[in-house]
C-alpha positions as CSV (number, residue, x, y, z in Angstrom):
1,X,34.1,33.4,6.2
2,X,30.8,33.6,8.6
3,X,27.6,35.1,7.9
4,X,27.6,38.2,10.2
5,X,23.5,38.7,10.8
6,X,23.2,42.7,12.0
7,X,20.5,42.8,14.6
8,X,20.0,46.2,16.3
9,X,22.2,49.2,15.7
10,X,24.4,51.4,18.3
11,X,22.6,54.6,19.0
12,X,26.4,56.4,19.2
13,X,27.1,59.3,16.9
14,X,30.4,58.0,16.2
15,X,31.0,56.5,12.9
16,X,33.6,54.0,14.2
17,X,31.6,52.0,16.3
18,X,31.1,48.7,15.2
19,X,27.2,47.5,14.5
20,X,26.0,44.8,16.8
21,X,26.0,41.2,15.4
22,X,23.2,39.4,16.7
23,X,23.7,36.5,14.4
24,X,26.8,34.4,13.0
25,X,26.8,31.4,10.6
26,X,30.3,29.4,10.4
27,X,28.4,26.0,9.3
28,X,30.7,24.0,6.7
29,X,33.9,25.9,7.0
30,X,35.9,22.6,8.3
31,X,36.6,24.4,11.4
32,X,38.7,22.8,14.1
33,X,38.1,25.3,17.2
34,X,35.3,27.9,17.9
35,X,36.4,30.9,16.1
36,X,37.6,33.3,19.4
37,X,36.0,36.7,17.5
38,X,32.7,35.1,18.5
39,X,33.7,36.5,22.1
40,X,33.3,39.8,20.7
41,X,29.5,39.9,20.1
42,X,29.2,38.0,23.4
43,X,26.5,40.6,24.5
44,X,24.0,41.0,21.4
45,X,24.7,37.5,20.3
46,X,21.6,35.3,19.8
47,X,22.0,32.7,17.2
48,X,25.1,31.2,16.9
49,X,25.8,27.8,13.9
50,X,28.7,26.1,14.1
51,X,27.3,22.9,12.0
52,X,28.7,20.5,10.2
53,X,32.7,21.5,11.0
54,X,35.3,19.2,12.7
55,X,35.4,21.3,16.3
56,X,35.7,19.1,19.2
57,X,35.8,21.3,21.8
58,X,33.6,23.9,23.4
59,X,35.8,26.7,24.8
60,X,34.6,28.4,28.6
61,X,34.4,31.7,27.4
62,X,31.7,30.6,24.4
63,X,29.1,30.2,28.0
64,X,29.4,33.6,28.9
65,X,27.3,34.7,25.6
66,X,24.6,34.6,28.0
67,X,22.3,36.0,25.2
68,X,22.2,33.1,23.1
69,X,19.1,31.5,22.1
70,X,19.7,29.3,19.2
71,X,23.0,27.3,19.5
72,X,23.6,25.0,16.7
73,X,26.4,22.1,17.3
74,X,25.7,19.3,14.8
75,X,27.8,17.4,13.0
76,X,30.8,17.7,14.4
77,X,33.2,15.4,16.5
78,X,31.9,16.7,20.3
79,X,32.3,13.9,23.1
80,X,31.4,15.9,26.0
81,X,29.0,18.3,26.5
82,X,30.1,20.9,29.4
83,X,28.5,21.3,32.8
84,X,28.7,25.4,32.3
85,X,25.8,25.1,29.4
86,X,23.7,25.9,32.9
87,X,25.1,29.2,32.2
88,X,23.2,30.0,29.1
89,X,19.5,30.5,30.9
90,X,17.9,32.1,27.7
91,X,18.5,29.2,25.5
92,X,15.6,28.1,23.5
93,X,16.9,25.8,20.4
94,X,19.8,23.2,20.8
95,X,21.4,21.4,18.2
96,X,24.2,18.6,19.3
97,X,23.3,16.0,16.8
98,X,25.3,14.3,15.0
99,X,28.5,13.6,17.5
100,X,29.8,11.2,19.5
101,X,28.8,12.6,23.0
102,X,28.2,10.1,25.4
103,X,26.7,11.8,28.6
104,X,24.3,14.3,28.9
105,X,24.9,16.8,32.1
106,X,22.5,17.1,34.7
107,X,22.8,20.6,35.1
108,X,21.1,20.8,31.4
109,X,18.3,21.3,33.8
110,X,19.1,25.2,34.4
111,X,18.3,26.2,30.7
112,X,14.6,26.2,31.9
113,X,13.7,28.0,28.3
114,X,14.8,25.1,26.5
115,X,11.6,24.1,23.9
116,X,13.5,22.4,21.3
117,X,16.5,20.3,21.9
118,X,17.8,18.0,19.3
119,X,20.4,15.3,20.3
120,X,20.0,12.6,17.5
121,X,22.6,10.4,17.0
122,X,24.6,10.2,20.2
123,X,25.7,7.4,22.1
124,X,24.3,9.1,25.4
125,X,22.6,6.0,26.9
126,X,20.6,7.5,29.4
127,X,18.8,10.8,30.5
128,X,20.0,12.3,33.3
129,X,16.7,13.1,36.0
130,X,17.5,16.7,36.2
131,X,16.4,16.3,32.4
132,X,13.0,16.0,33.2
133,X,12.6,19.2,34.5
134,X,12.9,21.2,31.2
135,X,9.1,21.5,31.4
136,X,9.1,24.6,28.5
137,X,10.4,21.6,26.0
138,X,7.9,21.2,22.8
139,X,10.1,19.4,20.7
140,X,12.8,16.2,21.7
141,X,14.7,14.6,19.0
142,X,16.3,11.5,20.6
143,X,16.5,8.8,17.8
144,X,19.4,6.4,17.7
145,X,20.8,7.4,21.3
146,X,21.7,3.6,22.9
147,X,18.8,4.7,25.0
148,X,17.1,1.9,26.6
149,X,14.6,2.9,28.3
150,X,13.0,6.5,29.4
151,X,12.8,7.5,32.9
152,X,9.6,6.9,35.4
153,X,9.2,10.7,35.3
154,X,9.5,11.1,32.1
155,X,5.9,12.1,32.1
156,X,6.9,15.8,34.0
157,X,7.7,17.0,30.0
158,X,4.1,18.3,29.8
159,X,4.5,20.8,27.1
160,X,6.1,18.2,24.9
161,X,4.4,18.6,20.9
162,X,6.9,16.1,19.3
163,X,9.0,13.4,20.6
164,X,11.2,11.3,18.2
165,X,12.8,8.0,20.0
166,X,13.0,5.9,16.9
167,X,16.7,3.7,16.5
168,X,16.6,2.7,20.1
169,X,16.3,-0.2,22.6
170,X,13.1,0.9,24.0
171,X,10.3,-2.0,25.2
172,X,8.2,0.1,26.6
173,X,7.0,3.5,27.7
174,X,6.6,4.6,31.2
175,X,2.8,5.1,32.4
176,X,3.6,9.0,33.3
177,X,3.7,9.8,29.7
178,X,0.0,9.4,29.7
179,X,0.0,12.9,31.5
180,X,1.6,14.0,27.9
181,X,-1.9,15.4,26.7
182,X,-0.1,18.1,24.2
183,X,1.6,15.6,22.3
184,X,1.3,15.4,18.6
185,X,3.8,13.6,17.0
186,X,5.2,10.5,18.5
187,X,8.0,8.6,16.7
188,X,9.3,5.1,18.6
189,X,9.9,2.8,15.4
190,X,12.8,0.7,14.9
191,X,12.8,-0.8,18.6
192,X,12.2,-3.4,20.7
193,X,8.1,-3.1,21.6
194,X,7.1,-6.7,21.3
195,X,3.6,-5.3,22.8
196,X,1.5,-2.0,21.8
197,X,2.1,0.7,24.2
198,X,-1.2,1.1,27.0
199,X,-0.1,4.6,27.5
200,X,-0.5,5.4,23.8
201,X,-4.6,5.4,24.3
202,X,-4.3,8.4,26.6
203,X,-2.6,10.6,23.8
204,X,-5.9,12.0,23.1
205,X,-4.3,14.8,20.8
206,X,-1.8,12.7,18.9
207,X,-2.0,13.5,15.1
208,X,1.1,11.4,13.7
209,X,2.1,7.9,15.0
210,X,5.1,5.8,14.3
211,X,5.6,2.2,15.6
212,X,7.3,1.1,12.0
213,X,9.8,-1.8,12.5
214,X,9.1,-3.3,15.6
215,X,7.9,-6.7,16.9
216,X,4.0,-6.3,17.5
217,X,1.5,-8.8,17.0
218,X,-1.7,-7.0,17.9
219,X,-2.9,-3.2,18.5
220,X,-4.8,-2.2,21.1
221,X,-8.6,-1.2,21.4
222,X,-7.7,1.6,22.8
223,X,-6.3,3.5,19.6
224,X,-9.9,3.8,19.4
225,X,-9.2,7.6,21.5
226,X,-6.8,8.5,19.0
227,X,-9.6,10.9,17.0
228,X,-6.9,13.4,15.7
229,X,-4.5,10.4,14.2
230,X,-4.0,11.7,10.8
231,X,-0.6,9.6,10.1
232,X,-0.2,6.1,11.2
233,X,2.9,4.0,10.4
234,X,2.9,0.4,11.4
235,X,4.6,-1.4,8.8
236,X,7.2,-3.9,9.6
237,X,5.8,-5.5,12.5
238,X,4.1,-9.1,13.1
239,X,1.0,-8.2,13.0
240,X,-1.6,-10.8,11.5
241,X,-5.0,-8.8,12.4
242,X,-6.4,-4.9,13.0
243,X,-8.5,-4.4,15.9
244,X,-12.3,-3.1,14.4
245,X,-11.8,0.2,16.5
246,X,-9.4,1.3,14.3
247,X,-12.6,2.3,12.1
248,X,-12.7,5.2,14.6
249,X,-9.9,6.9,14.0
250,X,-11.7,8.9,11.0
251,X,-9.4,11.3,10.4
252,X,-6.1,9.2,9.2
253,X,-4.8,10.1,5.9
254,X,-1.8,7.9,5.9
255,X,-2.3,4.1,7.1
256,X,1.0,2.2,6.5
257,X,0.8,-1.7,7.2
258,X,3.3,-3.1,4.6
259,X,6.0,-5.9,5.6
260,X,3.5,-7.8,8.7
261,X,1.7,-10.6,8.4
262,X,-2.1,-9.4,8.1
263,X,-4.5,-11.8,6.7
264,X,-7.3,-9.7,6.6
265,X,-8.6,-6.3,6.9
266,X,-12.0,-5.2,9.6
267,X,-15.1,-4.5,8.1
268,X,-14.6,-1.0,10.0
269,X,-11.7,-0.2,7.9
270,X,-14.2,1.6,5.0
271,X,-15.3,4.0,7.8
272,X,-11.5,5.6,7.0
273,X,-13.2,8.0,5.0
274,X,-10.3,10.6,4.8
275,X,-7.8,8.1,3.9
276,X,-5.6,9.2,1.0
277,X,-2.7,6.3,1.2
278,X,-3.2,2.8,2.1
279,X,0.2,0.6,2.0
280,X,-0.5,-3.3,2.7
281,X,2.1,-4.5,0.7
282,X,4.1,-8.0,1.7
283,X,1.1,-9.3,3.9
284,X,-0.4,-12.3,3.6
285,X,-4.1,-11.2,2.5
286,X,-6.2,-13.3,0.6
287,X,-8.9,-11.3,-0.1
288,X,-10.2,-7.6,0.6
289,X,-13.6,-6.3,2.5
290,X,-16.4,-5.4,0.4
291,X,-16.3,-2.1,2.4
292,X,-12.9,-0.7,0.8
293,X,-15.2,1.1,-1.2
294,X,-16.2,3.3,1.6
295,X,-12.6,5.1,1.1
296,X,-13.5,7.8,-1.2
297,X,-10.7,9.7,-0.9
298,X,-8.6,7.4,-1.5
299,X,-5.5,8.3,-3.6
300,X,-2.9,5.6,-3.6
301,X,-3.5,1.6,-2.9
302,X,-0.6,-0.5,-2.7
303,X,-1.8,-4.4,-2.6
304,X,1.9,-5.6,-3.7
305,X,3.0,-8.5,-2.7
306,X,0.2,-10.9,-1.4
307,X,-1.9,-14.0,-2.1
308,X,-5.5,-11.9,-3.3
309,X,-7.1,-14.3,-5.3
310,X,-9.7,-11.3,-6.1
311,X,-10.8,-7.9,-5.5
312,X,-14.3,-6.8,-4.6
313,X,-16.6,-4.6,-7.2
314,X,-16.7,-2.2,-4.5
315,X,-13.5,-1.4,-6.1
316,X,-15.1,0.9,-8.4
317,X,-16.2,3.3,-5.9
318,X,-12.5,4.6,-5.3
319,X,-13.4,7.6,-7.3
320,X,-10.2,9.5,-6.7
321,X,-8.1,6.5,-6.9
322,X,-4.6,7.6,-9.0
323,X,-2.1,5.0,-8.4
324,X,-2.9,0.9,-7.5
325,X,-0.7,-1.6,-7.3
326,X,-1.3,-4.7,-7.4
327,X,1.9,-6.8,-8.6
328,X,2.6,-10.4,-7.4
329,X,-0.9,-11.3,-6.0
330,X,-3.1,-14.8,-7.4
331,X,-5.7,-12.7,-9.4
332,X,-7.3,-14.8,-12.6
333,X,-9.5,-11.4,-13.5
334,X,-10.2,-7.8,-13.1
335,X,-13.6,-6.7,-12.0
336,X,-15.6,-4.3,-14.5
337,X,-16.4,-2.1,-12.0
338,X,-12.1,-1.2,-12.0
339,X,-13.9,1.5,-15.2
340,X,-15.1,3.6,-12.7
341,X,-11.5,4.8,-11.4
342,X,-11.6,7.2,-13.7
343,X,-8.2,9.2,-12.3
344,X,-6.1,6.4,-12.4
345,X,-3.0,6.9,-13.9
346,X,-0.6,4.0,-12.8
347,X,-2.4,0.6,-12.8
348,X,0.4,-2.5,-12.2
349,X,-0.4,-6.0,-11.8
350,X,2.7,-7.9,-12.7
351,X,3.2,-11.0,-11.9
352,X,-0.3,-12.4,-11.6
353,X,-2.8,-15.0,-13.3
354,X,-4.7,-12.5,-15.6
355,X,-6.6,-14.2,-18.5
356,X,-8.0,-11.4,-20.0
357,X,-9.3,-8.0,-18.9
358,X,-12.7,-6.6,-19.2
359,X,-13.4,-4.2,-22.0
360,X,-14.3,-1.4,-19.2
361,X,-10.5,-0.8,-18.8
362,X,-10.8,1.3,-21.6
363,X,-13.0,3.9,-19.5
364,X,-9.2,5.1,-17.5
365,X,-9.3,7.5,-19.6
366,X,-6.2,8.9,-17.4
367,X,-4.4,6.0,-17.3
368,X,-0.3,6.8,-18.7
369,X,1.1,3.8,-17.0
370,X,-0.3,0.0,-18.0
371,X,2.1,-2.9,-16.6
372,X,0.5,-6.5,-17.4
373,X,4.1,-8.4,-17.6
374,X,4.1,-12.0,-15.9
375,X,0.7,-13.0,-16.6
376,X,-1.3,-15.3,-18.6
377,X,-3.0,-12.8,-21.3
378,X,-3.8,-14.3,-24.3
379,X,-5.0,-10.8,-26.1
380,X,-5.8,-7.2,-25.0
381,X,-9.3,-6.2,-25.5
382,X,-9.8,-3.9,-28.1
383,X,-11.1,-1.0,-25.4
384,X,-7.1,-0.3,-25.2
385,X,-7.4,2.1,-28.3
386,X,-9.1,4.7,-26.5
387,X,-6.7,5.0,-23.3
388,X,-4.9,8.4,-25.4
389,X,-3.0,9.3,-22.5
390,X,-1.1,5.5,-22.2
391,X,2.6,6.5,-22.1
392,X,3.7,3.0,-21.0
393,X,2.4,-0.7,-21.8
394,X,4.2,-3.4,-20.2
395,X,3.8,-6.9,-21.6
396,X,7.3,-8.2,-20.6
397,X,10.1,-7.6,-18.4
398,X,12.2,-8.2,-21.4
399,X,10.5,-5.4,-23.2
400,X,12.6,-2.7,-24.5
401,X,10.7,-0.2,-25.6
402,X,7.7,1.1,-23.2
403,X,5.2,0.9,-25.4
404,X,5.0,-1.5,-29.1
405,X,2.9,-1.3,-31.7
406,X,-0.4,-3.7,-31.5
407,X,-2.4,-5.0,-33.9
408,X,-6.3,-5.4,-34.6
409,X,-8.0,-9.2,-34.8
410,X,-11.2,-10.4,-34.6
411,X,-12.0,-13.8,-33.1
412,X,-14.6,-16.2,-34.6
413,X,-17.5,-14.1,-33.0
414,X,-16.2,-11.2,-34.7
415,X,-15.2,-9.2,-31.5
416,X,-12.1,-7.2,-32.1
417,X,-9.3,-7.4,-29.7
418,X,-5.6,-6.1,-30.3
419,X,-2.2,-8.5,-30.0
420,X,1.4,-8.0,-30.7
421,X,4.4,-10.4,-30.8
422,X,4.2,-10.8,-27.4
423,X,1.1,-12.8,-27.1
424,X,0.0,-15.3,-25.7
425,X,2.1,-14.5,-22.7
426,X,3.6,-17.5,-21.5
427,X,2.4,-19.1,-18.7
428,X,4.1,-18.9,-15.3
429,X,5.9,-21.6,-14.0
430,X,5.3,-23.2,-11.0
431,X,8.0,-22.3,-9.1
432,X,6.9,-18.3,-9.9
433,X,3.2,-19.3,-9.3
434,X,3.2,-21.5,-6.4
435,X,6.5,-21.2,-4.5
436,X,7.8,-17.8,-2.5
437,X,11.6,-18.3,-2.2
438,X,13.4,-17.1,0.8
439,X,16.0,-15.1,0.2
440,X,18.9,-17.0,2.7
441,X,22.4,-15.9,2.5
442,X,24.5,-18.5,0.7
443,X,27.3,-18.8,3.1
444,X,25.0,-20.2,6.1
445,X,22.8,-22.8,3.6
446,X,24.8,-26.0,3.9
447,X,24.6,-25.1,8.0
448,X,20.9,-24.8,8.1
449,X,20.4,-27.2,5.6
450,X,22.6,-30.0,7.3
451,X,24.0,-28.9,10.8
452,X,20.1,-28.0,12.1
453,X,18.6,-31.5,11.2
454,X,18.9,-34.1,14.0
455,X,20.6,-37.5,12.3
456,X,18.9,-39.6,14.3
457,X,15.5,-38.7,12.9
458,X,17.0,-38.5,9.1
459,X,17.5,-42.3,10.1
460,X,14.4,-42.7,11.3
461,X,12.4,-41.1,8.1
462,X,14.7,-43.5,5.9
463,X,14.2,-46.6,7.2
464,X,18.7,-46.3,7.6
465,X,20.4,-48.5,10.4
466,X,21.6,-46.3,13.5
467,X,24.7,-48.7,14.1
468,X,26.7,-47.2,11.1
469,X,30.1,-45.4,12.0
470,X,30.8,-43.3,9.4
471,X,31.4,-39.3,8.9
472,X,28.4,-37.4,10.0
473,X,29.2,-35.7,6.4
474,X,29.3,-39.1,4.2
475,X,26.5,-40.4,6.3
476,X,24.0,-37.3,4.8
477,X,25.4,-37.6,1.7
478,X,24.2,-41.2,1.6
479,X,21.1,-40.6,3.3
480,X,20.1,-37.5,0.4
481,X,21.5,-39.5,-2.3
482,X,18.3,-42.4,-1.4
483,X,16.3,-39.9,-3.8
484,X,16.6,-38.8,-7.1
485,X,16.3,-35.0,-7.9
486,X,12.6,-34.9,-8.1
487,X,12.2,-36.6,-5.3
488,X,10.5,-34.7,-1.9
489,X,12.1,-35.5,2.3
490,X,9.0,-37.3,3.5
491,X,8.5,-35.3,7.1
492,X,7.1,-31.7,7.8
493,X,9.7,-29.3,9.1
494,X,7.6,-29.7,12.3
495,X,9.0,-33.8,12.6
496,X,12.8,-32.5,12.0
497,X,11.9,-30.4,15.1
498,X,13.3,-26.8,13.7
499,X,12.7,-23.2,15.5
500,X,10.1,-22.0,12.8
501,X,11.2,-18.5,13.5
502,X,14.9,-18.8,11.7
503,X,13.0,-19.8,8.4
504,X,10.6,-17.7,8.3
505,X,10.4,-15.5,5.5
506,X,10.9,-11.7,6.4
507,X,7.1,-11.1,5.6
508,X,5.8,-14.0,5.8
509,X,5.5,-17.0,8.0
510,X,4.8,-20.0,6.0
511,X,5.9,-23.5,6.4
512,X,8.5,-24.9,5.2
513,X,9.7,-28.4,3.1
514,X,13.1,-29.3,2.6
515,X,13.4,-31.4,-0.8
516,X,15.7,-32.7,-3.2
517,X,13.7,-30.4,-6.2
518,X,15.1,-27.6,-4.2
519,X,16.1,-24.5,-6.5
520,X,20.5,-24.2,-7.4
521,X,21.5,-20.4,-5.2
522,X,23.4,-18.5,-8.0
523,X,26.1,-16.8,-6.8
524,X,26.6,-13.8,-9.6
525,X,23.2,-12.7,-9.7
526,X,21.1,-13.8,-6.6
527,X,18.8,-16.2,-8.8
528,X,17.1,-19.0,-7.8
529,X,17.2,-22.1,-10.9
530,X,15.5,-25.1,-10.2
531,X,17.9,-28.2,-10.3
532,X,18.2,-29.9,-13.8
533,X,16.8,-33.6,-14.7
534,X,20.7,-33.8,-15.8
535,X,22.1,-33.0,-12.2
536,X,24.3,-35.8,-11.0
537,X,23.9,-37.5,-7.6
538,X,27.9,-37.2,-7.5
539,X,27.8,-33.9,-7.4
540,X,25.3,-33.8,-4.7
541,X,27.5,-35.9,-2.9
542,X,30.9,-33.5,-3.3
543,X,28.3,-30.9,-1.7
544,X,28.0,-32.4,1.3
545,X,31.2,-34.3,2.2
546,X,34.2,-32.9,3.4
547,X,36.2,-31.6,0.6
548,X,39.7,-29.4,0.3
549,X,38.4,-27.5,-2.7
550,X,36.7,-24.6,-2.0
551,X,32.8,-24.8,-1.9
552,X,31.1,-24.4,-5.0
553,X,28.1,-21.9,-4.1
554,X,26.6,-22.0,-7.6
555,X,25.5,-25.5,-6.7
556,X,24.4,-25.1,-2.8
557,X,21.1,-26.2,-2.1
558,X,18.5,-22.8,-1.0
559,X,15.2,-23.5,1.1
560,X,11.5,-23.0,-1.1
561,X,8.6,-21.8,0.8
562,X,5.6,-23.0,0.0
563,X,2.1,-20.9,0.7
564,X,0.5,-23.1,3.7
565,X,-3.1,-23.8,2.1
566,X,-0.6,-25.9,-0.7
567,X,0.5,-28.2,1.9
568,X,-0.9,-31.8,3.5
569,X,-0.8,-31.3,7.1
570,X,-1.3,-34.5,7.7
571,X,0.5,-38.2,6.0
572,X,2.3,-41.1,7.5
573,X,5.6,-41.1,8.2
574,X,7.6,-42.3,5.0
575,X,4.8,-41.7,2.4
576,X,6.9,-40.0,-0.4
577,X,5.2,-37.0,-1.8
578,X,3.7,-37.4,-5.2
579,X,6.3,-37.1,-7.9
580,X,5.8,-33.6,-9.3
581,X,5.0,-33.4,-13.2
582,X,5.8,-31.2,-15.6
583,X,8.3,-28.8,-16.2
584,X,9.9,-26.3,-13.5
């Protein structure tokens, strides 16, 4: 049954006369054809939905509701979007989402009242130029469209508020858009822009940016004009540094850089006084500016994911600081000025090198989440007692409860502090510590590992004789069987002449060793074991030869990555890495 919206009445005496509908509502009946009673209100009609049905067809006599402003289509199985929707001139709001139409008509061009016009998710390809002459548009949904580029005079759109591209093939923008001076929200993430936009500085009213999962390596000066940015998203790119005129973009709120490669922050980034979320997350930063302390209003800090070996006392001056994260980082300590953050209520740093924590963590007084798991705490200091609000303490990831019972101590000085069962947490191994695994599909490992490496060079770094004329597959066997399990290859991945850019990690670009110490791939569960003292060289061997049994993918070799600073750039050829010691 539809929704029959009553707009104005008939002004006849008779009784009989039916009321004019001005609106109707058939979304989610599972229709398969335009209802044909619609023709009956074709003269008060206004807003017609027809949403999320299976119709495939628009009939001719639907364009003669010349009346029609709002005319919802999505969701349903259109392919062809009829020349006669010229007809309907008072049109202001249209919906053809979520088909499979594949051309866009150029007489689109006659429904000159058109200021919002969705069309996501549509294999159209292409606009069509009489497109550009819908000059009343505000608002243009076009994500995930095939659309490769936008036309030269794209820039006519003047009135445009909103424009969403993102799920495309775009590289670039044409220069007319720079005439878009009423634009507000731009979305082009998820395509191809390998460089940042010059057209985006002239976007002198743009309040929301997004150029998330793309290829760029730097950003320009110019988003130095951007003084209305509020929300910036530029997380999954390749960028490894922030221009210092981002500093002038004073009123962002929202600054999203997780997943690039970023070693460090500006100086100018503390002038970000408004900021409220800051997402940096799977970089590669070693270290913050003292000036993060200039982001007072500062809400949420998310330092995931990185190699910070520790964080300025500056720290403390994030007064309105709620949530920080800062799991899998290098951090040995916690400054005492972290007390002064007196709203935070979720404080994790899994996964680091903490040896104790200073007693001033017993200041948070709003703290209801505490998660210390995966470091090197021998105790907790006594100060713990007065956190009231503490709803969860995490010591372990095998802990089953969120918080256990602790008990009091005092060590030879007399200081108090408080332990449990779980103490002293076991120190991380090196392979958790020092090595950031890449996470390489099992099926394509023996390729990389064997198919990619020139032969004649494996000769070369093993001193082998070139003349032998065996199986390219017995030949590497032999060649990897020269070296025991905890032994190392004796060349940089530089000598074996790879393309750096297949290894690289997906946040990280780090160089890469290929060794005989590598970590087992388990198939079940995804984890990475480090190969046992007890492994036999025959089994290496079945690996790598040609075999009728099916591949064994419990035992395939997977690729470490090692952080960069932990390498020796330069040895002579066939000097075997030290023999690692200790346990892994």
């Amino acid at each position: 049954m539809p929704f029959f919206g009553i707009g104005k009445f008939s002004c006849s005496g008779s009784r009989n006369e039916p009321k004019e509908i001005s609106v109707l509502n058939y979304s989610h009946n599972n229709l398969t054809y335009v209802p044909e009673e619609i023709i009956l209100h074709e003269r008060s009609l206004e807003e017609l939905f027809l949403d999320a049905n299976r119709i495939n067809e628009l009939p001719r006599w639907l364009f003669q509701c010349y009346g029609l402003r709002i005319l919802c289509l999505t969701d349903n199985e259109f392919q062809v979007l009829p020349p006669a929707i010229a007809n309907l001139i008072n049109l202001e709001n249209l919906d053809i989402s979520k088909n499979d139409i594949r051309e866009m008509p150029d007489t689109i061009k006659c429904c000159k009242k058109l200021s919002v016009f969705e069309a996501s998710v549509n294999p159209i390809g292409r606009l069509p130029e009489g497109f550009m002459m819908l000059i009343n548009l505000k608002e243009l949904y076009l994500n995930d469209t095939f659309l490769e580029y936008l036309p030269g005079s794209f820039g006519r759109l003047t009135n445009l508020k909103v424009l969403e591209v993102r799920e495309n093939r775009l590289k670039t923008l044409p220069k007319s858009m720079s005439r878009l001076i009423e634009l507000e929200r731009l979305d082009i993430g998820t395509n191809e822009f390998d460089t940042f936009p010059e057209v985006i500085g002239s976007l002198s009213n743009l309040q929301e940016l997004c150029i998330d999962n793309n290829k760029l390596e730097f950003i320009s000066p110019d988003i130095a004009n951007l003084k209305k940015l509020e929300f910036f998203d530029l997380s999954k790119n390749k960028l490894r540094y922030l221009p210092e005129e981002l500093g002038a973009c004073r009123n962002i709120t929202d600054l999203h850089l997780s997943e690039n490669n970023l070693i460090g922050l500006p100086e100018s980034i503390g002038r970000l006084s408004n900021l409220t979320i800051l997402k940096l997350d799977l970089n590669q930063l070693t270290k913050l500016p003292s000036s993060i302390g200039g982001l007072t209003s500062l809400y949420e800090l998310v330092l995931s994911h990185n190699f910070i070996i520790e964080i300025p006392n500056t720290i403390g001056l994030l007064r309105n600081l709620r949530t920080l994260y800062l799991d899998e980082n290098e951090l040995t300590f916690l400054p005492s000025s972290i007390g002064s953050c007196s709203y935070i209520s979720l404080l994790s740093m899994r996964e680091n090198k903490l040896v104790y924590l200073p007693d001033e963590i017993g200041r948070l007084s709003r703290l209801k989440v505490l998660n210390l798991s995966a470091n090197m705490l021998q105790y907790l200091p006594y100060s713990i007692c007065k956190l009231k609000e503490l709803q969860a303490l995490w010591l372990s990831e095998n802990q089953t409860k969120p918080l256990i019972q602790l008990q009091q101590e005092k060590d030879k000085s007399g200081k108090r502090y408080l332990t449990c069962y779980l103490f002293p947490q076991e120190q991380i191994s090196k392979n958790r510590e020092n090595v950031k695994y890449s996470a390489i599909n099992e099926m394509n490992v023996r390729e990389r590992y064997l198919d990619d490496i020139r032969m004649h060079q494996l000769h070369d770094n093993f001193n082998l004789s070139k003349d032998k004329t065996i199986k390219k597959s017995l030949d590497r066997a032999d060649l990897l069987s020269t070296y025991n399990s905890r032994d190392f290859f004796t060349n940089d991945i530089e000598n074996f002449s790879y393309n750096g850019s297949e290894y690289e990690n997906t946040t990280r670009q780090n160089s890469i060793r290929f060794t005989n110490d590598l970590p087992i791939f388990e198939h079940n569960n995804l984890l990475l074991k480090p190969i046992q003292d007890n492994f036999q060289i025959d089994q290496f061997k079945n690996m790598y030869t040609d075999r009728q049994q099916p591949a064994n993918y419990e035992q395939e070799k997977a690729f470490k990555v090692y952080k960069s600073s932990s390498f020796n750039s330069c040895r002579p050829n066939n000097q075997v890495l030290n023999q690692p010691t200790g346990d892994y």
